[in-house]
MDTraj code that builds the backbone (N, CA, C; nanometers):
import mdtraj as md
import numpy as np

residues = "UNK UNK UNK UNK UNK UNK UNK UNK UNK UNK UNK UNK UNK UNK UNK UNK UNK UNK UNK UNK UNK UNK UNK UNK UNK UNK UNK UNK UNK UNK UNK UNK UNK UNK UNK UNK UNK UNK UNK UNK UNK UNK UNK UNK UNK UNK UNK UNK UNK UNK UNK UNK UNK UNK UNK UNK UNK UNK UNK UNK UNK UNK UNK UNK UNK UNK UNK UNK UNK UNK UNK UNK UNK UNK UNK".split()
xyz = np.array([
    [-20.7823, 8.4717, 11.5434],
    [-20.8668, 8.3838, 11.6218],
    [-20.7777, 8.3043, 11.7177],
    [-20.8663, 8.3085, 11.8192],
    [-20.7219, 8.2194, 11.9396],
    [-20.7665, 8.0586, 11.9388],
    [-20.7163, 7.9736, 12.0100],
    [-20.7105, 7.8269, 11.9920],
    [-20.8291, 7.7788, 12.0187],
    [-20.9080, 7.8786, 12.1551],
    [-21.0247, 7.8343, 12.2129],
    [-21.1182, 7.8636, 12.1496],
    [-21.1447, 7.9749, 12.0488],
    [-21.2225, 8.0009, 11.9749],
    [-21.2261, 7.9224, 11.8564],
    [-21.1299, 7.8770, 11.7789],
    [-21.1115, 7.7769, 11.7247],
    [-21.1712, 7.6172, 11.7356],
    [-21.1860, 7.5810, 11.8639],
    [-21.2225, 7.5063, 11.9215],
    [-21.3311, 7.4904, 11.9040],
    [-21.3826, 7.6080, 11.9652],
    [-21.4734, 7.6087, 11.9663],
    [-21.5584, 7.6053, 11.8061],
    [-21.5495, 7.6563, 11.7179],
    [-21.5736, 7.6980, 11.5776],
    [-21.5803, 7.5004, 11.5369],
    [-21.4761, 7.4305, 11.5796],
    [-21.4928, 7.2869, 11.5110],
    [-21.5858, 7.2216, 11.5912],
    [-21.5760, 7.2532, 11.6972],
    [-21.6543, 7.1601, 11.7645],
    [-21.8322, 7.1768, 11.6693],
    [-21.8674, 7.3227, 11.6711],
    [-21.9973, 7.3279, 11.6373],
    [-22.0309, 7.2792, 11.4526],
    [-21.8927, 7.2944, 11.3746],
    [-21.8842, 7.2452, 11.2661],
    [-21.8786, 7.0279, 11.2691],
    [-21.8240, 6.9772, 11.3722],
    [-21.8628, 6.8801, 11.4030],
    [-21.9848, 6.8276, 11.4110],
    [-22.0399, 6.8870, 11.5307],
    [-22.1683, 6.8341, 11.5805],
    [-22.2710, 6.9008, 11.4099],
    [-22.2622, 6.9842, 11.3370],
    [-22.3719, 7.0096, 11.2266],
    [-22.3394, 6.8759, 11.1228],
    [-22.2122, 6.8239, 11.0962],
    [-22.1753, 6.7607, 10.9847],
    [-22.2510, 6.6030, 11.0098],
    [-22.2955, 6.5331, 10.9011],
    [-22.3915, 6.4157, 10.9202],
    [-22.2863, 6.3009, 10.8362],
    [-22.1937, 6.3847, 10.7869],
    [-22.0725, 6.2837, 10.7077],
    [-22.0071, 6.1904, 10.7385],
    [-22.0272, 6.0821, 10.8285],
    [-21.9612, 5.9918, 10.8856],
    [-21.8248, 5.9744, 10.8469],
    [-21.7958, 5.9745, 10.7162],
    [-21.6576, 5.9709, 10.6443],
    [-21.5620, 6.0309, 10.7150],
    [-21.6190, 6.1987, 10.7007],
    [-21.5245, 6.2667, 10.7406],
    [-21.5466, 6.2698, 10.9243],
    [-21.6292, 6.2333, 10.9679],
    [-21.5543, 6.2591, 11.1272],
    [-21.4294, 6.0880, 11.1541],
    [-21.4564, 6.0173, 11.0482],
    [-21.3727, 5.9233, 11.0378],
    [-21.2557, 5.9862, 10.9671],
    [-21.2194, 6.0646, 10.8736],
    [-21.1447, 6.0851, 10.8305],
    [-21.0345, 6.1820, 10.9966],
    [-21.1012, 6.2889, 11.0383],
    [-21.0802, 6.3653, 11.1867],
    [-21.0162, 6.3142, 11.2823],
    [-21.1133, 6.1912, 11.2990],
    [-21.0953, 6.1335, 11.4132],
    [-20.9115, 6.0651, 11.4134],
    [-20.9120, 6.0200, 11.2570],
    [-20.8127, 5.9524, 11.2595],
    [-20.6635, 6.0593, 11.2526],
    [-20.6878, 6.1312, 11.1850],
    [-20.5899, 6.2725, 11.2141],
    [-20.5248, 6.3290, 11.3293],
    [-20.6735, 6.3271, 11.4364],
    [-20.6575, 6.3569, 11.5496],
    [-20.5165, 6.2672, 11.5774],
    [-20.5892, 6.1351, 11.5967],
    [-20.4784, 6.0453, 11.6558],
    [-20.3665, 5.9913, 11.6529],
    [-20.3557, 6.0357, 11.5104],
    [-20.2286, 6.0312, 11.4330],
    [-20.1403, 6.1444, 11.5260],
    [-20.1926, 6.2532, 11.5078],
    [-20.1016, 6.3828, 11.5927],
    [-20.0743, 6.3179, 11.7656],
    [-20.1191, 6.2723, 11.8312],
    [-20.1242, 6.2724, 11.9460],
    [-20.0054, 6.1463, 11.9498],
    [-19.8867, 6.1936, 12.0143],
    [-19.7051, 6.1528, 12.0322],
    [-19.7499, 6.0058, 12.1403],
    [-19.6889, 5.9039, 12.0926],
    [-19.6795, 5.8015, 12.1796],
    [-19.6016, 5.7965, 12.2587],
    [-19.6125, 5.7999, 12.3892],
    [-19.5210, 5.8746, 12.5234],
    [-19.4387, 5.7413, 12.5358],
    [-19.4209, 5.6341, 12.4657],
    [-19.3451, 5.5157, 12.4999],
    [-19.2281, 5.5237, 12.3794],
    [-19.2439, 5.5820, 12.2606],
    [-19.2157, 5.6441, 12.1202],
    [-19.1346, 5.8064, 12.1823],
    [-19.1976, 5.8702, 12.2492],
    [-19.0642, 5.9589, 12.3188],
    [-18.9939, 5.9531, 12.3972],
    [-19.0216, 5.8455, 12.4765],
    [-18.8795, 5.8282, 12.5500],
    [-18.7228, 5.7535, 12.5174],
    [-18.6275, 5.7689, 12.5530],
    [-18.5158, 5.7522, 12.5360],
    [-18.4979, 5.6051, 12.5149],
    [-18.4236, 5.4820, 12.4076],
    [-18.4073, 5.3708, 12.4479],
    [-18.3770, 5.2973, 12.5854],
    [-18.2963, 5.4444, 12.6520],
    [-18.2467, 5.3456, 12.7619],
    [-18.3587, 5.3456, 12.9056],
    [-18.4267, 5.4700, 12.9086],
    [-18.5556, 5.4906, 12.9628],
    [-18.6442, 5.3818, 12.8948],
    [-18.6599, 5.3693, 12.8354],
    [-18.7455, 5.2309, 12.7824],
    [-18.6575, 5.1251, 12.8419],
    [-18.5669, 5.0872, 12.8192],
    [-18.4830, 4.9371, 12.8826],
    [-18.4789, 4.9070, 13.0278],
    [-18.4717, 5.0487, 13.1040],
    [-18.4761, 5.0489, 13.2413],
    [-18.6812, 5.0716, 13.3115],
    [-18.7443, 5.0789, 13.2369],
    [-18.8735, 5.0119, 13.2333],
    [-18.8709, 4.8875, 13.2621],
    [-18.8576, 4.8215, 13.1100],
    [-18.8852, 4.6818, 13.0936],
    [-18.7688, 4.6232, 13.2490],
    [-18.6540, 4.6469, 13.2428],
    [-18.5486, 4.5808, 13.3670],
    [-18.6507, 4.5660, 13.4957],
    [-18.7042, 4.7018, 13.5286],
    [-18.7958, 4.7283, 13.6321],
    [-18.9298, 4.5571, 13.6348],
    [-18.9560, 4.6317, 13.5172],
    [-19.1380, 4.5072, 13.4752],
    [-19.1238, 4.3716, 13.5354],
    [-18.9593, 4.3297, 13.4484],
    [-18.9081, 4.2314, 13.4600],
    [-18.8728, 4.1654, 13.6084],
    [-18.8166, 4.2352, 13.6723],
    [-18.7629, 4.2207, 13.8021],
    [-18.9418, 4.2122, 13.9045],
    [-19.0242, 4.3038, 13.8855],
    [-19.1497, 4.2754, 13.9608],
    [-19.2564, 4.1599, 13.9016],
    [-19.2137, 4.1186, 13.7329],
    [-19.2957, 3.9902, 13.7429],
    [-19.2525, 3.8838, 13.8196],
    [-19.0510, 3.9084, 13.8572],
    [-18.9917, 3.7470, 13.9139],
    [-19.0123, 3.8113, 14.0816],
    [-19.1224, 3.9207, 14.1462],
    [-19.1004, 3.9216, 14.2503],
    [-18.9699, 4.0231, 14.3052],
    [-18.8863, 4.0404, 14.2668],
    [-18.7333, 4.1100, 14.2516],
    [-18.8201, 4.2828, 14.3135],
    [-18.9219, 4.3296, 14.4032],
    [-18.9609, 4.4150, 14.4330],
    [-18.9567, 4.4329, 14.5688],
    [-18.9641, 4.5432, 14.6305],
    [-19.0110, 4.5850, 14.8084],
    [-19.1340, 4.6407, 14.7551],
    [-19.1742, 4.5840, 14.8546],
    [-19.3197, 4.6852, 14.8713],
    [-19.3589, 4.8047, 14.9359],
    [-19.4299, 4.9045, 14.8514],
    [-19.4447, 5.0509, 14.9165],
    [-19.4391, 5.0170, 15.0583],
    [-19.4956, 4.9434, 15.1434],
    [-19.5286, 4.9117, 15.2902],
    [-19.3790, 4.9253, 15.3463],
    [-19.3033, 4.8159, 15.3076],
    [-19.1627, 4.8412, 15.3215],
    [-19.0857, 4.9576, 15.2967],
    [-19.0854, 5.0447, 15.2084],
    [-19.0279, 5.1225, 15.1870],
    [-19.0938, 5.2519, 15.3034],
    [-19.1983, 5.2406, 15.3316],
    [-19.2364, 5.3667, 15.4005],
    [-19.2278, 5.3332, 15.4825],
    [-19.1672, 5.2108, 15.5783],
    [-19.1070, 5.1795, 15.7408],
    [-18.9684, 5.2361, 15.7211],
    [-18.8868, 5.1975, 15.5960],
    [-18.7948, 5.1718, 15.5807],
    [-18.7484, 5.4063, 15.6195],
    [-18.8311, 5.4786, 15.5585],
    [-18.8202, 5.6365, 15.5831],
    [-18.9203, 5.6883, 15.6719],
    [-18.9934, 5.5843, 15.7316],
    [-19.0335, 5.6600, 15.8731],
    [-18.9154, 5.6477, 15.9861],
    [-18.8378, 5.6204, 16.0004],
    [-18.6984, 5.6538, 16.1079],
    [-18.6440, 5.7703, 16.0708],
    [-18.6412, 5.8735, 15.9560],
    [-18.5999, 5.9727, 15.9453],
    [-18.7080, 6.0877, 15.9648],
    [-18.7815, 6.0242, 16.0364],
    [-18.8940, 6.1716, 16.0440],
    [-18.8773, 6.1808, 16.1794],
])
top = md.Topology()
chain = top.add_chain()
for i, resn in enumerate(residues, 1):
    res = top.add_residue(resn, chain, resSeq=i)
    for name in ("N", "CA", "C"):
        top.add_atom(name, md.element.get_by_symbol(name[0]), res)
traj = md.Trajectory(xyz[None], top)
């Protein structure tokens, strides 16, 4: 059986089931599996985030506006 057929097979086993439990039990499975993209990145990719965050809450930013004067002279 391929993934989509599969898919398909839970989905219709979903929608018949009246068990609240278990689409609570599912639901939470689901989400458990699904990777926190802030949890895969690298510490220092995370540090150079926050440096970034940091620097545009004190203002420490150019603005897209600026930056796209700043590479319209090379066109």
């Amino acid at each position: 059986m391929n993934i989509e057929a599969t898919k398909l097979e839970l989905m219709q086993l979903l929608l018949q089931t009246q068990k609240e439990s278990l689409l609570i039990k599912i639901k939470a499975l689901l989400e458990a599996e699904q990777e926190d993209w802030w949890s895969a990145m690298s510490k220092v990719e995370q540090e150079e985030i926050k440096t970034g965050l940091d620097q545009a809450d004190k203002g420490e930013y150019i603005s897209n506006e600026e930056i796209m004067k700043r590479f319209d002279r090379w066109h």
